[in-house]
C-alpha positions, -999 to +999 in steps of 0.1 A: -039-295+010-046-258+014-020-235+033-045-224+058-087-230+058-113-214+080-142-229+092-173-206+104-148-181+122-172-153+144-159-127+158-177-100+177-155-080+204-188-079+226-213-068+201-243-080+193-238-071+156-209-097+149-180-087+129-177-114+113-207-138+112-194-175+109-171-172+078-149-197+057-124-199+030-093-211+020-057-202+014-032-223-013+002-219-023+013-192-048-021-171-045-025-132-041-054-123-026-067-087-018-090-086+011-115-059+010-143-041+028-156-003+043-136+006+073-143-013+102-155-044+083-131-066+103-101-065+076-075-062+102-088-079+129-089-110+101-057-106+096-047-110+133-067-140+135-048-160+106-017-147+119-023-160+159-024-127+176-059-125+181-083-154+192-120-159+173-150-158+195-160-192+173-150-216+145-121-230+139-087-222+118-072-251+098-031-249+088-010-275+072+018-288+092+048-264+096+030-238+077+051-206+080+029-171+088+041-136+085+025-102+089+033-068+083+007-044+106-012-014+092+004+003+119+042+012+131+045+000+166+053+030+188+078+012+209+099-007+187+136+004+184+167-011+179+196-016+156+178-018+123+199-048+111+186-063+146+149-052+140+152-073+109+167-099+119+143-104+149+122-120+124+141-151+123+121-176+145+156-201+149+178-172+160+168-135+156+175-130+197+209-144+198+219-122+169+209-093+179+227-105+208+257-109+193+256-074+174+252-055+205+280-073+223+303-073+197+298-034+186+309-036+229+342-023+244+352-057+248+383-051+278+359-068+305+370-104+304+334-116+310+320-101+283+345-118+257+335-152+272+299-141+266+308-135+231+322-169+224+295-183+238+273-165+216+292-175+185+286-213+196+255-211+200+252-193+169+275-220+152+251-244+166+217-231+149+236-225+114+235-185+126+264-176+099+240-186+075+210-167+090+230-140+091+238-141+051+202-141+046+194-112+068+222-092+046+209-105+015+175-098+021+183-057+034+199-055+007+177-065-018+150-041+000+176-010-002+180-012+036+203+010+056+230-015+074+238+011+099+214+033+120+187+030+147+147+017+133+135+045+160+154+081+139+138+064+101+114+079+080+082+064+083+084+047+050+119+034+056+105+016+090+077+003+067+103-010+046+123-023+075+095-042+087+085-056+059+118-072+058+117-086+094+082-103+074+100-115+047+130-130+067+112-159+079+109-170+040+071-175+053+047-194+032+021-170+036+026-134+037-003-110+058+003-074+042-022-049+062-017-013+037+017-015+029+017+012+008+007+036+037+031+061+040+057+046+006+062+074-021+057+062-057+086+047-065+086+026-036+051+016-046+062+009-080+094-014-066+071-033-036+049-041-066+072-058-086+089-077-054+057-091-047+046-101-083+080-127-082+068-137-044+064-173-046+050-174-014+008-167-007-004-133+000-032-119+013-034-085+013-051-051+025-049-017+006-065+013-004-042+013-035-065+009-070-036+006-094-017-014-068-048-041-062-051-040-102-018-051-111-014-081-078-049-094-074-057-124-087-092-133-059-107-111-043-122-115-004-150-092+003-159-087+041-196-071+035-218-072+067-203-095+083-199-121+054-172-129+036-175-134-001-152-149-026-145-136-059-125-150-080-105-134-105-090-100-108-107-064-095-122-051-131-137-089-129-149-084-089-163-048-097-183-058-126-200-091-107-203-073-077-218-046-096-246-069-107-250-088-070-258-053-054-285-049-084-298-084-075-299-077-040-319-045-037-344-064-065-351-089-040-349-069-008-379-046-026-397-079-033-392-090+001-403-058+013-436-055-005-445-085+008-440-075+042-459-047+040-493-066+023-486-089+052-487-063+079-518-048+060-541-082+064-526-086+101-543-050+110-574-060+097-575-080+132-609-088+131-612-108+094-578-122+102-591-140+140-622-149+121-602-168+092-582-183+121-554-183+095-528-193+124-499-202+097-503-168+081-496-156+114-465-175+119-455-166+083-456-128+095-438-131+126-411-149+104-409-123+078-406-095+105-370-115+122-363-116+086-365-082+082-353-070+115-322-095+110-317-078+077-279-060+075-282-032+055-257-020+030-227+001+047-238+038+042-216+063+018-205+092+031-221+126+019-198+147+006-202+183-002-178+213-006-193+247+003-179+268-022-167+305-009-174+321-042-150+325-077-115+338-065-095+361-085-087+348-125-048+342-107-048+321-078-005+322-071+018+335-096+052+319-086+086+336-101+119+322-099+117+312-065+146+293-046+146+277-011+163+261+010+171+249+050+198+262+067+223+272+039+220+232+021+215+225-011+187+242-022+154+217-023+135+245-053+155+267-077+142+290-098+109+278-100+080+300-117+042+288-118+011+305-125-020+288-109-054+299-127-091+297-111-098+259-115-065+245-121-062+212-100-026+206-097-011+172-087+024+173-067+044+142-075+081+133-057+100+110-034+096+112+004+121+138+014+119+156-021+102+190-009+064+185-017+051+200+017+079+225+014+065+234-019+029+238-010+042+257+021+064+283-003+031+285-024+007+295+007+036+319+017+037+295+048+072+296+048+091+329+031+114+321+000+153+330-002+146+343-034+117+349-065+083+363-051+048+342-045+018+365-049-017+356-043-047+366-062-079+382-046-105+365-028-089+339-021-109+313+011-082+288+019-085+251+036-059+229+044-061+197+045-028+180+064-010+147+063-002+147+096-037+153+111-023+180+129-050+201+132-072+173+155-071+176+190-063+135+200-079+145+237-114+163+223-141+142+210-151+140+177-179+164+177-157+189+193-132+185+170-156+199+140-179+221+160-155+237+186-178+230+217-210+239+202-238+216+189-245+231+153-224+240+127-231+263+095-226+242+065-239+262+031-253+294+054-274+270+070-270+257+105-268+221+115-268+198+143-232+183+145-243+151+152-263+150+122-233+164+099-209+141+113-234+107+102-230+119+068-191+111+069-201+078+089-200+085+121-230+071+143-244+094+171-226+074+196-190+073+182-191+115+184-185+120+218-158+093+217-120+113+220-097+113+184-072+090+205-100+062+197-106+064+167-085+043+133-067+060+105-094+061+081-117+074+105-095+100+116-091+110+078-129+115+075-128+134+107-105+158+088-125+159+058-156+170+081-136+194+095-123+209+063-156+208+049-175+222+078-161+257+062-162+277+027-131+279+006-122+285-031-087+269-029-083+234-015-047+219-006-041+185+006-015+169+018-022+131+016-056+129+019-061+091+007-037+075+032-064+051+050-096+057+032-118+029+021-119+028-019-156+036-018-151+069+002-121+076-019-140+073-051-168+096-036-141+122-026-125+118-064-158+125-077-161+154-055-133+170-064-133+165-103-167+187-097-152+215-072-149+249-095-125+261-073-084+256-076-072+223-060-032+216-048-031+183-042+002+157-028-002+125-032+015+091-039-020+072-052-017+067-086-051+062-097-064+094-077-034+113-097-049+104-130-084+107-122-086+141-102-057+164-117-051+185-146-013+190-144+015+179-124+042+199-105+072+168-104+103+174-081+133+159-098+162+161-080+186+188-078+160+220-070+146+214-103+105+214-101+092+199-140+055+208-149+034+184-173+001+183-188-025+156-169-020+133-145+006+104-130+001+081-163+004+114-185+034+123-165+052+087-173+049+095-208+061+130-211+091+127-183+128+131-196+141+099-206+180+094-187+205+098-209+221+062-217+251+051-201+282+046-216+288+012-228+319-005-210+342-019-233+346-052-229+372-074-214+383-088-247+383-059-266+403-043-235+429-071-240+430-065-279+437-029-271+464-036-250+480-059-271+478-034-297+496-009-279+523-031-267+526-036-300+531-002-314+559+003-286+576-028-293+569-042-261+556-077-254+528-079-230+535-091-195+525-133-201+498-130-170+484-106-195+480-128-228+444-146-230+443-181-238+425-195-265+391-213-262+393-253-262+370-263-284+346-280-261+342-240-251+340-229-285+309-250-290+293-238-254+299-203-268+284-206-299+251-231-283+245-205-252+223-177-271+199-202-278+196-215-247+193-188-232+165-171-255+148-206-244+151-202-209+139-169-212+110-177-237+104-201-208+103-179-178+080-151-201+055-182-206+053-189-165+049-150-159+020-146-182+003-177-165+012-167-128-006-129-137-035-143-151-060-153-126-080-181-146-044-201-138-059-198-099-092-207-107-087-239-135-054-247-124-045-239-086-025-268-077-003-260-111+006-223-092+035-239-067+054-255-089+050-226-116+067-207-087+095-233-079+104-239-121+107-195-119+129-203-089+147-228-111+150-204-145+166-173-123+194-198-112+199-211-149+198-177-166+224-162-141+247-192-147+242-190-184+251-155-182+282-161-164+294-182-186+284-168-216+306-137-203+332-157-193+337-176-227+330-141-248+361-125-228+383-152-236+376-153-271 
């Protein structure tokens, strides 16, 4: 039996136009599904439906019995706060309340007699719902996710609170996992390191992202919410672009056929006269059916039209950086002795972890912010637009028109003026949704708000600070081509991968220690040129400590203490010791074999009901391989 199946599921908020238009699938163990579609398809509001927070208009949802359900939101809730080991725990549906309950009480000044008898009682009720245990797994589970034990969720970075409450998701141990953008707002490595958890997740997921390289390497089915319909793909996304490639080809082929039709139709039905006197009723009817047809027809989601106005060739140097150092308040310094020289259609990618200094540096190369030492000097000519993470530059209470055109009704886009209604449909926006305020609009709209804004002007130098954070992949791929055909100089931050490689040149990389590396190309170009860490220092090992010891004691004519002497191996543990490479090399052989089946997505599609007990036999070869290992060390130091 499936995890979860829909049955003709409508949802419409209202509209006429439904959101989604009476759709069905299904859900089974072990799969990881990306669900995509434009902005505004109805991705989220899906989402919400499986999970039970929002209620379908129609149709009906279908779970197996004591089928566990967890979602992480595209969205930080603004009013959540707490102890974060409490946030995470309140994902525990046995007994998140009475632990959190317990921490705050017993972190308590305690000399109020009352509230030590609440604390007992807390601990036996605790006792009573196996809480020591819960509490073990909300340690184990912060730690595995690099989670700060101490510290309030509400002073975190924004990607530490994603991470946080991802945990609270995963502390359930659900069977199906709701992930809505969790990369939003993760640098790469965090990327890189929620990729990898959620390739060994043996639960189902189903997830949303903007993230190319991150759908490439999870995938294995693709959802598509297009118009209202949802369509099934299976396989991985090369497999889903190339078939829906040839659908869309397909579909305009027969929408042209249809339409031809239509319009012979309409052209016998005005000859009036010739058609009464054939008294060709049926024709009739035919027409008037062809016309619904037509009228029901849902057209293809519009792109967005693009365009930068160039402001003209700047100067041959853009900024010539020269041992430049910075940093806040007398720390440690984020740049040292940095030098750069930017030249007239350079397009520079900024790479580093949250917190690293890669809005600092962009800041230091506009002369935003003054260095503590070095000099930034800026060519001539230079037409500057910034483009910034934090959306700063939209007024939330304004409407959207007023936002771009500052109270007027035209803009001048390319010397040419132009009603602002009209400019804003080419980034989407439909005459009604501009006088709307920011405040009501989503993330990804807001972005192309931005973008109209940015590109309602001329510039020859374009900076952005995160500019693919909520984007749909078809109007990030439009604003990828756009910029790999601006001739001006681009400064780009950003933690998408795929963008990296196919927009930039060269990459600025902040590693660590006020040191700012510059490479050739983009992210993947980067991974191959980066300095390698020097290798550690192997640890001797226990036996060969003893030996040394021995040795010693030797030389000085001392005899070890006898708590020092290692016994000898029985021979029982002799034979373990010699057998346990080879079984281990199997169990690994074993667990290589389940990977490569679990990352291919024919498994899915030939072999689905295979995929959960794939998952529970990886479970299985983890807990053999440690205890190998164990022993293997154990039996190696003694002999």
């Amino acid at each position: 039996m499936a995890l979860i199946s829909i049955h003709e599921l409508s949802l419409a908020f209202g509209s006429r136009v439904p959101l989604l238009d009476q759709v069905g699938f299904e859900i089974d163990a072990g799969e990881r599904i990306a669900l995509l579609g434009r902005n505004g398809a109805g991705k989220s509001s899906l989402m919400k439906v499986l999970g039970g927070e929002l209620a379908a208009d129609g149709g009906r949802i279908t779970r197996k019995p004591s089928t566990r359900i967890a979602r992480l939101s595209q969205e930080v809730p603004q009013d959540l706060a707490g102890e974060v080991t409490d946030v995470v725990a309140s994902g525990l549906p046995e007994a998140g309340d009475l632990l959190a309950a317990y921490h705050r009480l017993s972190h308590a000044d305690l000399s109020d007699p009352a509230d030590l008898a609440k604390l007992e009682a807390l601990q036996h009720q605790l006792e009573a719902v196996g809480g020591w245990h819960l509490e073990q797994r909300v340690e184990a589970v912060m730690s595995k996710l690099q989670l700060p034990d101490r510290g309030r969720f509400e002073t975190l970075s924004g990607g530490l609170k994603r991470r946080v409450l991802l945990a609270r998701a995963l502390i359930s141990e659900p069977d199906l996992l709701l992930l809505d953008e969790p990369t939003n707002h993760l640098d790469i490595p965090a990327i890189e390191w929620l990729q990898e958890l959620l390739r060994s997740w043996s639960g189902a997921l189903l997830f949303v992202t903007h993230d190319r390289a991150f759908l490439r390497a999870l995938a294995t089915r693709i959802l598509e919410i297009d118009r209202g319909i949802l369509r099934d793909w299976p396989g991985d996304y090369a497999r889903f672009l190339e078939r829906k490639e040839h659908e869309l080809a397909v579909e305009a082929e027969q929408n042209a056929r249809f339409d031809k039709k239509l319009a012979q139709e309409e052209t016998w039905i005005r000859q009036g006269i010739k058609a009464r006197r054939t008294r060709n009723e049926g024709r009739v009817r035919a027409l008037e059916r062809l016309r619904e047809e037509r009228k029901a027809r849902r057209q293809t989601a519009g792109q967005a039209r693009l365009r930068i106005d160039d402001a003209g060739r700047s100067g041959k140097r853009v900024i010539v950086a020269k041992h430049v150092s910075f940093a806040y308040d007398g720390g440690e310094p984020l740049i040292d002795d940095f030098s750069t020289a930017l030249i007239r259609g350079d397009k520079v990618g900024i790479l580093g972890p949250n917190g690293s200094g890669k809005t600092t540096l962009l800041k230091l190369l506009l002369s935003q912010l003054e260095v503590d030492q070095g000099t930034v000097r800026h060519g001539t000519q230079l037409e500057i637009a910034y483009f910034d993470q934090h959306r700063d530059q939209l007024d939330e209470q304004r409407s959207v028109a007023d936002n771009v055109a500052d109270g007027n009704d035209r803009v001048v886009v390319s010397g040419q003026p132009r009603h602002v209604i009209s400019y804003l449909q080419d980034f989407l926006f439909p005459p009604e949704q501009t006088r709307s305020p920011v405040s009501s609009l989503s993330g990804g709209e807001r972005n192309r708000l931005l973008l109209a804004r940015l590109f309602a002007r001329s510039f020859n130098l374009l900076v952005m600070d995160e500019p693919t954070n909520d984007l749909d992949v078809e109007t990030l791929e439009l604003l990828e081509s756009l910029l790999v055909s601006f001739e001006g100089t681009l400064l780009l931050v950003s933690h998408d991968r795929a963008f990296l490689d196919n927009v930039v040149t060269s990459t600025l990389v902040m590693e660590g220690g006020g040191r700012v590396g510059e490479y050739a190309g983009g992210y993947s170009d980067w991974l191959q040129q980066r300095p390698q860490p020097a290798p550690k220092p192997r640890a001797q090992p226990k036996a060969a400590e003893k030996k040394a010891a021995k040795s010693e004691g030797a030389k000085s004519g001392r005899k070890p203490p006898r708590a020092d002497r290692p016994r000898k191996l029985s021979y029982r543990e002799k034979q373990d010791l010699e057998a346990l490479p080879a079984q281990i090399e199997a169990l690994e052989t074993e667990q290589a074999g389940l990977h490569a089946r679990l990352a291919d997505p024919e498994t899915y599609r030939r072999d689905g009901d295979a995929v959960a007990s794939h998952q529970r036999r990886l479970a299985e070869l983890e807990e053999e391989l440690r205890v190998a290992y164990e022993r293997w060390e154990t039996l190696e130091a003694l002999g």
